[in-house]
C-alpha positions, 0 to 999 in steps of 0.5 A, a space after each residue: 099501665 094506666 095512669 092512676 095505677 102508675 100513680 098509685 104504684 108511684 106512691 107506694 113504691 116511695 114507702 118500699 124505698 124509704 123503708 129501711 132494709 138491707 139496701 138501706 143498711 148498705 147505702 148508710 154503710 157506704 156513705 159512712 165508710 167512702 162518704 156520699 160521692 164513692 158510697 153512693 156507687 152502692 146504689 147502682 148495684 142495689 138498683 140492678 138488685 131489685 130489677 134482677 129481683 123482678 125479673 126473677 118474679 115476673 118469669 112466674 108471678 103472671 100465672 100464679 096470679 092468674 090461676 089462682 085468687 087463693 094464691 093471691 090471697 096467701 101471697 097478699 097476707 104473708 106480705 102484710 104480716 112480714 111487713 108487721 114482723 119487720 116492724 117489730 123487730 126494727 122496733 126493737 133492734 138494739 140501738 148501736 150508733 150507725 157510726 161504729 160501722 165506720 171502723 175498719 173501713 177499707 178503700 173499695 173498688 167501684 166494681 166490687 161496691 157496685 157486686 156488692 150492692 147487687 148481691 145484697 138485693 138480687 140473693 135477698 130472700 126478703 126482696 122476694 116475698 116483698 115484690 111478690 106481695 106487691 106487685 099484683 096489686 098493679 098488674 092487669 092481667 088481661 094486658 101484655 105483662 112485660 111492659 107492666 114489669 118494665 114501667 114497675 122496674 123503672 118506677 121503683 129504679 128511680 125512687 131507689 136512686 133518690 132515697 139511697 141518695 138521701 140515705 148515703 148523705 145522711 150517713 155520711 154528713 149525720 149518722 156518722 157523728 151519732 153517738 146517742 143510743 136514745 136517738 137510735 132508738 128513736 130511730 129504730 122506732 120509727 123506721 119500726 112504724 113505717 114498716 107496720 104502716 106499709 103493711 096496713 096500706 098493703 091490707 087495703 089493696 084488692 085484686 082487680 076484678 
């Protein structure tokens, strides 16, 4: 992968991280029921999620690609316009304070909080459609694809860690005092504008000739 992709591939790959989703949900989750040190176990399997995810994709994405400029196209589109639907709903979700998830909170083992968080990326049909609107734009399809996918896998691995950190932290040490419905509606907004402006950015990528 060239530099400059990579970079650009880094930078977005901070936007798809810090986007709230179920990940995220489950990162705030644990954070507020085990605290960051136990919670953040969550984000191991959430990370074996994403790169289940990409492998599943990689096994047929080259080829779709590769065949078909009007595949990329409808592929490209419907990320954008999934994006924006995110928003909207984000939006305009109902502004419950973070720290209810806190009741009935159980102790946990590291295995079923790392199977959790594993299960929450790999069967998410919304990871699905977000790698394949995102990763073509990275891809050079005139190089060996596998080594592509694994600096992809690594890249957003890594930015995963560091966000979930933030995320278990901030619910364990912040969230969890919350109790304000305008301050989560706050919140909601603007996670609800992140996810509009990541599908504005993902309108500007073009496939490479």
């Amino acid at each position: 992968m060239e530099p400059s992709t990579w970079l650009a591939f880094f930078a977005a790959s901070w936007a798809i991280s810090i986007s709230p989703g179920a990940g995220a949900v489950a990162a705030m989750s644990a954070g507020l029921n085990h605290g960051f040190r136990r919670g953040y176990v969550t984000t191991l399997g959430l990370v074996l999620g994403i790169w289940t995810q990409l492998v599943v994709v990689g096994l047929g994405l080259g080829a779709l690609v590769a065949t078909s400029s009007t595949a990329f196209q409808v592929v490209k589109w419907l990320g954008v316009a999934y994006l924006v639907w995110l928003g909207v709903q984000q939006w305009r979700a109902p502004a419950r304070p973070l720290a209810a998830l806190r009741d009935g909170a159980a102790q946990a083992s590291v295995r079923s909080m790392v199977l959790r968080g594993w299960l929450i990326n790999a069967v998410n049909p919304k990871g699905t459609v977000f790698l394949l609107a995102v990763v073509p734009q990275f891809l050079d399809l005139t190089q060996p694809l596998a080594p592509q996918y694994a600096v992809i896998g690594l890249t957003l691995g890594f930015t995963d860690l560091v966000v979930m950190a933030g995320y278990t932290a901030l619910a364990a040490r912040v969230l969890s005092a919350l109790k304000s419905t305008a301050h989560m509606r706050a919140m909601n907004r603007v996670f609800g504008a992140l996810f509009v402006a990541a599908g504005a950015l993902l309108s500007l990528f073009k496939r490479a000739p």
